[in-house]
N, C-alpha and C positions, 0 to 999 in steps of 0.2 A: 504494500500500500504506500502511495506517497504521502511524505514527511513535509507537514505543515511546520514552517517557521517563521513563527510569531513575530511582526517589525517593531510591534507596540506594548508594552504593560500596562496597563493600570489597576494599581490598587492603590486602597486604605491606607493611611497613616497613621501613624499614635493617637492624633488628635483627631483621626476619623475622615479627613480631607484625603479626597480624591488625589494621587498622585500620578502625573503620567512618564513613563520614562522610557528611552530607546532601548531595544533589545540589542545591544550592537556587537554580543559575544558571538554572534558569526561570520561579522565583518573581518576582512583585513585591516591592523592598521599599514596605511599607507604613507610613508615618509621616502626623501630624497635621500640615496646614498652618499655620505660625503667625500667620498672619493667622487665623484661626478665633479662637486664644486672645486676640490685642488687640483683638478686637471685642467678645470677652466680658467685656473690662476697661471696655471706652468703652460696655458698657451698663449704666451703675451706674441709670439713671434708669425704664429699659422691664424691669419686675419680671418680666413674662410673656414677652417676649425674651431675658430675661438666661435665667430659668428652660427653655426651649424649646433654647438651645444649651448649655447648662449639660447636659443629658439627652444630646443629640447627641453632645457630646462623650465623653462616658461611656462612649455604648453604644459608639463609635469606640474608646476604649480598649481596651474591654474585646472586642472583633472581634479586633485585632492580637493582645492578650494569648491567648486562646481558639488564634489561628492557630498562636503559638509555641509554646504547649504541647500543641498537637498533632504539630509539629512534632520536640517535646521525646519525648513520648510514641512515635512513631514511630521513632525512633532507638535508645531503651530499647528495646524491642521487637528491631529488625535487631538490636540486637549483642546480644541473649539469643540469637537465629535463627545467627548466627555463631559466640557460644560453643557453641555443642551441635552445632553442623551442619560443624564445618570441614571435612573430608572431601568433602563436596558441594562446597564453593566452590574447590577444584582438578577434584574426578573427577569432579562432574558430580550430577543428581539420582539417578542408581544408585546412590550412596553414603548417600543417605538413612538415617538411623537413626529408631527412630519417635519424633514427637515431636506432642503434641495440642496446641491452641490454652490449653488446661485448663493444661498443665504451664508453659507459659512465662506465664499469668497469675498461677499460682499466684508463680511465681520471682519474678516482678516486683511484686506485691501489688493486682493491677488483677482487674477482671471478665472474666471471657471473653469477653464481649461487647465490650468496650469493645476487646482485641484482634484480634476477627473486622472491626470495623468501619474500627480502622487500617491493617492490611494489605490491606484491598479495594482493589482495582484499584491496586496499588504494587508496585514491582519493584525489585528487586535487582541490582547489577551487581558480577561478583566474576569470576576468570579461567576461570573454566567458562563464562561468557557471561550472558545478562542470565534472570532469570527472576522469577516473578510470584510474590509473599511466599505464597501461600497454597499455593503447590506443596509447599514446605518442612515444612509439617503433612501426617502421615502415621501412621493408626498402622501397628503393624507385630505382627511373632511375634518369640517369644521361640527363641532355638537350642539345641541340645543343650549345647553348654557352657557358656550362661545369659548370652552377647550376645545383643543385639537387629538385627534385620535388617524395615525396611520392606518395606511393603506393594509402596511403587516399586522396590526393593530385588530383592523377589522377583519381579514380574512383569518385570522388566527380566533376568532369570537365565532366566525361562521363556521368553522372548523368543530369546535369545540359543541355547539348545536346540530351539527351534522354524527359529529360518536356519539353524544348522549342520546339520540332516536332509537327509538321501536326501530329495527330494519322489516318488521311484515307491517307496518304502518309509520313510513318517513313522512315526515314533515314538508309541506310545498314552501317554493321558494318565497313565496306573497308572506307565507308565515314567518320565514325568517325576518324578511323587510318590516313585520311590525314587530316583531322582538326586539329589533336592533333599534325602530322607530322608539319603541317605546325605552329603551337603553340612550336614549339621546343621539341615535345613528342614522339618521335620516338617510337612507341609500334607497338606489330606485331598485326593482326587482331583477332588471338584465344585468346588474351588477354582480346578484347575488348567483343569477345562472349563470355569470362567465367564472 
């Protein structure tokens, strides 16, 4: 089976506060050999050698730098996903509120894109168990008393309506739609048959 590895932790504190922290014990660290730099001392005389690891080293720089702020980037990210989401990282992704990729770029002052592309295939580890950052984007509906309940939210409520039936006498879908109506879930009924 493949081997999930987690890019994120969060857990609890002493004082009970949410902590988020990078998984980074499967990272390399990546640093510049210094034999690289006292060769580029002892080429004072080969112009076009000196200039050729003069550039190497650079773009070497600037690899590791690119790495950690991605890495930076990535973290800003989990704990915006942690402040809005804490409910999920005890009860699980049922507890989902809805949240777009839009709204946590917005918070953070980044592109959406540049969000959609950090939590690609990245995962999260918190005491609900491990899950994949993009699960956490959801939208959702709004409820009668003007909380918001996801999309996984609700299909995880019609879920839980659908085991609890009689299977020689299931319940129609209309019956869901006032369950859920009557729960503050106002959804139409082709929502509930898709």
């Amino acid at each position: 089976n493949p081997h999930i590895q987690e890019d994120l932790v969060a857990e609890r504190d002493a004082s009970g506060e949410w902590v988020l922290r990078s998984n980074d014990e499967f990272l390399p660290t990546l640093k510049i050999n210094d034999e690289y730099k006292q060769l580029l001392a002892g080429l004072s005389r080969d112009r076009e050698a000196r200039g050729y690891l003069r550039d190497q080293l650079r773009d070497a720089r600037s690899l590791i730098r690119g790495l950690e702020q991605r890495q930076q980037t990535l973290l800003m990210i989990g704990g915006e996903i942690v402040h809005r989401q804490q409910a999920v990282l005890t009860g699980g992704l049922a507890a989902l509120k809805p949240m777009t990729m839009n709204d946590v770029a917005e918070a953070l002052d980044l592109h959406a894109t540049t969000v959609s592309r950090a939590v690609a295939g990245k995962y999260l580890r918190c005491p609900a168990g491990i899950s994949e950052l993009r699960a956490f984007f959801t939208s959702g509906y709004e409820r009668d008393d003007g909380s918001a309940v996801s999309n996984t939210g609700v299909k995880s409520r019609i879920k839980e309506l659908v085991d609890g039936e009689d299977p020689r006498k299931p319940i129609s879908d209309q019956v869901i739609v006032e369950i859920l109506k009557g729960e503050g879930m106002p959804i139409a009924r082709r929502t509930v048959a898709k």
